[in-house]
C-alpha positions as a Markdown table, in Angstrom:
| # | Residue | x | y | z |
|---|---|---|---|---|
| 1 | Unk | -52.2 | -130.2 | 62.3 |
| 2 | Unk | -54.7 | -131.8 | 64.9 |
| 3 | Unk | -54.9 | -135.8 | 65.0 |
| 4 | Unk | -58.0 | -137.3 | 67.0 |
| 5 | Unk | -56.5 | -140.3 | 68.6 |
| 6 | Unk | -58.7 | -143.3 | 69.0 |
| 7 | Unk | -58.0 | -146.9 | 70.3 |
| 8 | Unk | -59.8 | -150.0 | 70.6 |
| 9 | Unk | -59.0 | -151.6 | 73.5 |
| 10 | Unk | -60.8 | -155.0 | 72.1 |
| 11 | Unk | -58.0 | -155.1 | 69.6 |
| 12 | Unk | -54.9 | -154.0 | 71.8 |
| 13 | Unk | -52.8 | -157.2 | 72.7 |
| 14 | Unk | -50.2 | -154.7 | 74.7 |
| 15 | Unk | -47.0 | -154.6 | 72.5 |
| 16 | Unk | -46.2 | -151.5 | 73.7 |
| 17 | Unk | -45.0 | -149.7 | 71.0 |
| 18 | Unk | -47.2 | -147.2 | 70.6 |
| 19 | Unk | -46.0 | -145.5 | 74.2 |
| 20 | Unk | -42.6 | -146.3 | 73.6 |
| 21 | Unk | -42.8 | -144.0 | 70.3 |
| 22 | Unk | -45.5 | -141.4 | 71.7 |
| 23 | Unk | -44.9 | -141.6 | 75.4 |
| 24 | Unk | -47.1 | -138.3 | 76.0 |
| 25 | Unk | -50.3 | -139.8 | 73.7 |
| 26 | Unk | -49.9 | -143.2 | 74.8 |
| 27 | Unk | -49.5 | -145.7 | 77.9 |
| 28 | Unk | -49.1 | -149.2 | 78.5 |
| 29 | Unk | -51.7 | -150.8 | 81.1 |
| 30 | Unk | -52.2 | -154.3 | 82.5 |
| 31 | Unk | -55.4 | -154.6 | 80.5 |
| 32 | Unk | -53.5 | -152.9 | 77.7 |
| 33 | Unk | -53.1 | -149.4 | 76.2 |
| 34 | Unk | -54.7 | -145.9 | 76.9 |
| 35 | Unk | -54.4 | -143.0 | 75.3 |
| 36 | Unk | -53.6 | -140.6 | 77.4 |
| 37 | Unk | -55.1 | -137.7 | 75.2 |
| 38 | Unk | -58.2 | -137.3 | 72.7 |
| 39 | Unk | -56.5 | -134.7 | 70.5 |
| 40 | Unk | -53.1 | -133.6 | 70.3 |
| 41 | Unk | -50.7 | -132.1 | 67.7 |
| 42 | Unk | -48.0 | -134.7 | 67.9 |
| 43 | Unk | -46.8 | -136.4 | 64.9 |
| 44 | Unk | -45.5 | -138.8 | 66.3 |
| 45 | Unk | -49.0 | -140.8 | 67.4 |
| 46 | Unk | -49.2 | -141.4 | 63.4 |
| 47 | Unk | -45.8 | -143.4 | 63.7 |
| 48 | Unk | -47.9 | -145.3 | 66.5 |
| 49 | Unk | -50.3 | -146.2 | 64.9 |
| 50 | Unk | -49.2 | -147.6 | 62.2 |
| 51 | Unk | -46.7 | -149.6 | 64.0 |
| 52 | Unk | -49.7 | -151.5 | 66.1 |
| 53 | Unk | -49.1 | -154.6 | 65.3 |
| 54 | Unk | -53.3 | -155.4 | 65.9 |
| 55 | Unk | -54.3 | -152.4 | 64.4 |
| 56 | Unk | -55.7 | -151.3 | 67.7 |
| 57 | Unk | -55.0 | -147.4 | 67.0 |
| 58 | Unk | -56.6 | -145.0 | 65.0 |
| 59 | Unk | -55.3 | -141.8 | 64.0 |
| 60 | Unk | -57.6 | -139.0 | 62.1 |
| 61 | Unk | -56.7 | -135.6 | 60.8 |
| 62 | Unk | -59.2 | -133.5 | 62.8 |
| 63 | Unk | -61.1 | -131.5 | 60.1 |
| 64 | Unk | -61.1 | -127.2 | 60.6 |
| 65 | Unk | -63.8 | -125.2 | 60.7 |
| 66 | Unk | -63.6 | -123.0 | 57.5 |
C-alpha cells in the first residue's frame, strides 16, 4: 500500500510527534514540520497523522491504476 503524505504547514504548531513516530517521512523544523517524502509505503505516517495534535497532516491511500 502507497500513502500520499501531505502537510499543512499553516496548521503545524511543531509538536513533533509526527517525526518522532515516522522519522524517515517526517522532520521537525524551526518553522515547523516537513515531510521529507511525497509518497511512501510506510505505515507508520498513518500513526502520524493521526497523532497531530492540529490536524496538520494528511494521509491518503494513493489509488492504482487498474
Amino acid at each position: 500500500m502507497t500513502f500520499v503524505v501531505r502537510i499543512d504547514r499553516s496548521l503545524c504548531s511543531s509538536f513533533g510527534s509526527c517525526a518522532q513516530l515516522a522519522p524517515g517521512a517526517f522532520r521537525l523544523e524551526a518553522d515547523g514540520a516537513v515531510a521529507l517524502v511525497a509518497e511512501t509505503d510506510d505505515p507508520r505516517v498513518v500513526d502520524a497523522a493521526r497523532s497531530c495534535p492540529m490536524g496538520a497532516i494528511t494521509v491518503d491511500e494513493l489509488a492504482r491504476a487498474a
